[in-house]
C-alpha positions in Angstrom: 76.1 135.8 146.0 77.2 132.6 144.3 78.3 130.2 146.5 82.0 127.8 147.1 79.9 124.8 144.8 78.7 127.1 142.4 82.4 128.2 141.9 83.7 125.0 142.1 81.0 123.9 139.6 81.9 126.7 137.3 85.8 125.7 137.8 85.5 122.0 136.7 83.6 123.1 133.4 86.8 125.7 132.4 89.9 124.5 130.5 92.5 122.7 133.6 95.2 125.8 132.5 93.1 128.0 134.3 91.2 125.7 136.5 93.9 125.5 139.5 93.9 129.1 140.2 90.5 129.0 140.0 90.0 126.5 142.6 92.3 128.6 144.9 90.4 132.0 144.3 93.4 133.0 142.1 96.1 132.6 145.1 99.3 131.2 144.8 100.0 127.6 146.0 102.4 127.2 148.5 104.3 124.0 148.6 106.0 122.8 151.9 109.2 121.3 151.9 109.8 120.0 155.7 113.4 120.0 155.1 116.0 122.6 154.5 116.8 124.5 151.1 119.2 122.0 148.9 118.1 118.9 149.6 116.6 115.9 147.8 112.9 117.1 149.4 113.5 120.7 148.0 114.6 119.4 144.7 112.0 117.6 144.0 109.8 120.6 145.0 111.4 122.8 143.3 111.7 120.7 139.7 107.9 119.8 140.4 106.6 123.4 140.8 108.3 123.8 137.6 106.6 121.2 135.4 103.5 122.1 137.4 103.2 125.2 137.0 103.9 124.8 133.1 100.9 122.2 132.7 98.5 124.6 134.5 99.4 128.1 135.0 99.6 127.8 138.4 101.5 130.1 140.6 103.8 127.8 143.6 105.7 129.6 146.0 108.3 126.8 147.5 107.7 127.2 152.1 111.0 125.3 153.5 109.7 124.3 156.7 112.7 122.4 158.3 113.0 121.0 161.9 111.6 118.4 164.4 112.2 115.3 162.6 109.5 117.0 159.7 106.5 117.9 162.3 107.3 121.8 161.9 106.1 121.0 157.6 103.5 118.8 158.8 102.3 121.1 160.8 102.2 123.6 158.5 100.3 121.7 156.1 97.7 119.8 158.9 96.6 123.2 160.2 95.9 124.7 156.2 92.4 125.4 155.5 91.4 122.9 152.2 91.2 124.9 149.9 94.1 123.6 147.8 96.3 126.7 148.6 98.8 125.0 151.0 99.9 121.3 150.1 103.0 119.4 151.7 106.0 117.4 149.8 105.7 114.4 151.6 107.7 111.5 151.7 106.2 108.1 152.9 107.9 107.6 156.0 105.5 110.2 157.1 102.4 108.4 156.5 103.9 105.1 157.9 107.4 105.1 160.0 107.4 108.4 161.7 103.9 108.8 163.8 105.4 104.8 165.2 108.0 106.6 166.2 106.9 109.4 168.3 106.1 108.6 171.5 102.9 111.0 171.5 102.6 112.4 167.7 101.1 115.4 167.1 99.3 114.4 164.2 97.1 111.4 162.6 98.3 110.7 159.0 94.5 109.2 157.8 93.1 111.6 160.1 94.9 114.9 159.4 96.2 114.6 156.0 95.0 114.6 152.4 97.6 111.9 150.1 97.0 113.4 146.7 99.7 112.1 144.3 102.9 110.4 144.2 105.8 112.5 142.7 108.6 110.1 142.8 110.4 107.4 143.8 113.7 106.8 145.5 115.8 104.7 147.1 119.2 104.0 150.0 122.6 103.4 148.5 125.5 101.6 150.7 128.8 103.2 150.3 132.4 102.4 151.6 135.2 104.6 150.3 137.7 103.3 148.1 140.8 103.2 150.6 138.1 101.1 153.4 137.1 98.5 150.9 140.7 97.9 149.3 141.9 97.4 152.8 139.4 94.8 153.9 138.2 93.4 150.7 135.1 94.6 150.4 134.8 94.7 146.5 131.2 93.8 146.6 128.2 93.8 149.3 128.8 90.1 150.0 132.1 90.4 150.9 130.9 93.7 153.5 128.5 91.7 155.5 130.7 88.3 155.6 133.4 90.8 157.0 131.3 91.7 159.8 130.6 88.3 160.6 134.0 87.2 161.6 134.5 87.4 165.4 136.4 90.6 166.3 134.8 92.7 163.3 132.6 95.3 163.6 131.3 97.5 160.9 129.8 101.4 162.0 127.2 102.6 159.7 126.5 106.6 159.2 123.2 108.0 159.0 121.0 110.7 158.8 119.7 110.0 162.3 117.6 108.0 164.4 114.7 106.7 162.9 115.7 108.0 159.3 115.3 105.2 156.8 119.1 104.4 156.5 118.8 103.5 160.1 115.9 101.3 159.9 117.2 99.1 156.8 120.8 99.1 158.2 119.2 97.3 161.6 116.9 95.3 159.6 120.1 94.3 157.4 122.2 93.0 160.6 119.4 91.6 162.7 118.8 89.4 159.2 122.2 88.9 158.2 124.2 88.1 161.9 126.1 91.3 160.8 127.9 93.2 163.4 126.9 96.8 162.8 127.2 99.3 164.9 124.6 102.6 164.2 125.9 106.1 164.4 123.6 108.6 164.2 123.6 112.2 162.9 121.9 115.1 162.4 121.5 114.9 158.5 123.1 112.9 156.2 125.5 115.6 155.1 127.8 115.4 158.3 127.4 111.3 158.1 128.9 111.7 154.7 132.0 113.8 155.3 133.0 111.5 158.1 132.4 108.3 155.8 134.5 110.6 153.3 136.9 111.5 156.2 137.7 107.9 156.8 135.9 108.1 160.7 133.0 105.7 159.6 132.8 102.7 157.7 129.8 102.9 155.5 126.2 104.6 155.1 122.8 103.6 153.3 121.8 107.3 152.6 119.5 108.8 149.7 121.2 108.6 146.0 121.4 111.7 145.4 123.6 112.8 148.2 126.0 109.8 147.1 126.1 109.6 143.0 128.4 112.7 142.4 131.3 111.4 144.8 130.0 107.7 143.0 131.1 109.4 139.8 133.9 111.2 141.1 135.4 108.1 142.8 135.2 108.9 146.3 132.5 106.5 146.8 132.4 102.6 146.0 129.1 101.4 146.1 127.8 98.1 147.1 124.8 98.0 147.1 120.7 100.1 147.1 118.1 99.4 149.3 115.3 98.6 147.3 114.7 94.7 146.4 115.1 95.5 142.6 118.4 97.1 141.3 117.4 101.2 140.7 117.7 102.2 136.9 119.6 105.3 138.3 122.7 102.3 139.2 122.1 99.7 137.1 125.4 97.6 137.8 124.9 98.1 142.0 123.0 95.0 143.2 119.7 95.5 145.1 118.8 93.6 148.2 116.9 91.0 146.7 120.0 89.6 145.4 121.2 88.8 148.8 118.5 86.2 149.8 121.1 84.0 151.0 122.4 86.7 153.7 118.5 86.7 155.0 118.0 90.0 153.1 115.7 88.6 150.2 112.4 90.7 151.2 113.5 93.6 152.4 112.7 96.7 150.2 112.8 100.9 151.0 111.2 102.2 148.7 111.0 105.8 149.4 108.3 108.3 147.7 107.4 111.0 148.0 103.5 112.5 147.1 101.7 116.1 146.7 99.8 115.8 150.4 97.1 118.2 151.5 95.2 119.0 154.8 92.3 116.6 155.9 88.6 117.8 154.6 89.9 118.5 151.0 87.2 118.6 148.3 87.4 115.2 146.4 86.6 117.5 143.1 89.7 119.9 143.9 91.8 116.8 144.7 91.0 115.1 141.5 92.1 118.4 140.3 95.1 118.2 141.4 95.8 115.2 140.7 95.1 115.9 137.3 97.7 118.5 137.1 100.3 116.5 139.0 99.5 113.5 135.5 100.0 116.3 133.3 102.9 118.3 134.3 104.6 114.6 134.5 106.9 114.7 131.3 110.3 112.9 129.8 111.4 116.5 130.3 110.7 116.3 134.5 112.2 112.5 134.4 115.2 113.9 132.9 116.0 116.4 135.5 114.8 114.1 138.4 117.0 111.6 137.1 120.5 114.1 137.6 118.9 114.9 141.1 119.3 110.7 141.6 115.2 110.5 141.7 112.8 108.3 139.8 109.5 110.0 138.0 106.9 108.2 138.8 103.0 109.4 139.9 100.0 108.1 141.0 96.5 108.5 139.0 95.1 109.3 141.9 94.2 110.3 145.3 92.7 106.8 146.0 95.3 104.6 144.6 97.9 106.7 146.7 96.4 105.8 149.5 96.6 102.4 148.2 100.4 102.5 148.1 100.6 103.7 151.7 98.5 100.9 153.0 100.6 98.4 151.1 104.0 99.8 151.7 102.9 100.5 156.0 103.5 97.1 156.9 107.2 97.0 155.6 108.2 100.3 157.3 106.2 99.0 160.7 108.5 95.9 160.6 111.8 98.1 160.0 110.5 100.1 163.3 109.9 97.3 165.4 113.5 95.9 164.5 115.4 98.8 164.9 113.7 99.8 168.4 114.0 103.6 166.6 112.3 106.0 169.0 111.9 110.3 168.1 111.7 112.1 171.7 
């Protein structure tokens, strides 16, 4: 009876449209999204599976695996056996933020999981609403934090929840700046918003997405994104590095999210993957990311993912140790 290598063998010598379901004894993949249907993590499931599944013929079946800060997803994806037929849409914060977080996590990132390819980019937005900044004068970010720094003022920031990225830039922002900002925690960014919309908060740093249609719609104002650089999604709205002179010069979320898989993958299946990730990648893909408020942009490989985690950990350790977030 031939054996796993002999069918692997066999596999990597077959055109890549069929290899993939090949590799996965002609299964389906199942992709889990450790969030809830509708969100930025599903869509860029979903508008990957797509673009996959047209570069390879591979079958994806879309697991929503919300709950528990993301552990329920990774979970789902740690305990997998490697064969390729159950990979995680990650973002970084998993690989780096979240395990400092925990006071006992349940998993090791090097240990339990397989980085195979980055899928995209993306990055925090700050928003006021139209009525707030006209009343205070807050027609640009300088103007926000300067606000905040007069004696008596005190600015209260919406996010998605303790420890979520808007939290840690928004402490890393006031412990730099002198700001006075006080954090106000949700449970999702979706309640943060309609009280920023509702007039109860003043601000948030949330995930584009969420925020461009009300930007276009003129509900929103925005001040400024997260990321050092300005995003090409908002090309007018400053990024932080702008702000040097408000301390803020070297701060920099930049959020991604990769194709993960279980620990004791076969480096020829990952390479496989990987493969197919570079292929279905297309102007196509970009396009749709881009209404979704996301960025295209992959890794060539397994390795140099792993790269980008190792360089990007030190920022999002930093923005831990600042904010003091802690996941019970």
């Amino acid at each position: 009876m031939p054996t796993r290598r002999a069918f692997l063998s066999l596999a990597l010598a077959l055109p890549f449209a069929a290899r993939s379901q090949v590799l996965s004894g002609g299964r389906p993949m199942r992709w889990v999204v450790p969030f809830p249907a509708g969100g930025a993590a599903d869509a860029i499931a979903r508008n990957w599976a797509g673009a996959y599944t047209a570069a390879t013929s591979q079958t994806i079946v879309i697991d929503n695996r919300g709950g528990a800060n993301g552990l329920l997803g990774i979970q789902a994806v740690k305990d997998a056996p490697p064969d390729g037929t159950v990979l995680g849409v990650f973002n970084v914060s998993f690989f780096t933020a979240l395990p400092l977080m925990l006071g006992k996590a349940p998993y090791d990132p090097e240990r339990d999981l397989t980085p195979i390819a980055r899928l995209v980019t993306s990055t925090v937005m700050c928003c006021v609403t139209p009525e707030r900044a006209k009343q205070h004068g807050w027609t640009d970010f300088r103007k926000l934090i300067d606000w905040a720094k007069q004696p008596g003022h005190k600015l209260t920031n919406g996010s998605a929840g303790n420890g979520s990225p808007g939290h840690l830039l928004i402490a890393s922002v006031a412990k730099r700046s002198g700001a006075d900002i006080l954090h106000v925690p949700y449970r999702g960014g979706a309640p943060a918003l309609n009280d920023l919309l509702g007039g109860q908060i003043d601000m948030v740093f949330d995930f584009m997405p969420a925020l461009m249609p009300h930007v276009a719609a003129g509900r929103l104002v925005p001040l400024a994104v997260g990321s050092h650089e300005r995003s090409p999604l908002m090309p007018d709205v400053p990024g932080l590095g702008e702000f040097a002179d408000l301390g803020l010069g070297d701060l920099d979320l930049q959020s991604w999210n990769a194709l993960t898989g279980p620990a004791r993958m076969d480096p020829a299946l990952v390479r496989a993957i990987a493969d197919g990730v570079k292929r279905g990648a297309s102007p196509e893909l970009a396009a749709r990311l881009k209404t979704a408020g996301l960025v295209l942009a992959t890794t060539d490989s397994a390795e140099a993912t792993r790269a980008l985690i190792a360089a990007d950990a030190p920022r999002w350790k930093e923005m831990v140790r600042v904010s003091g977030a802690r996941i019970e």
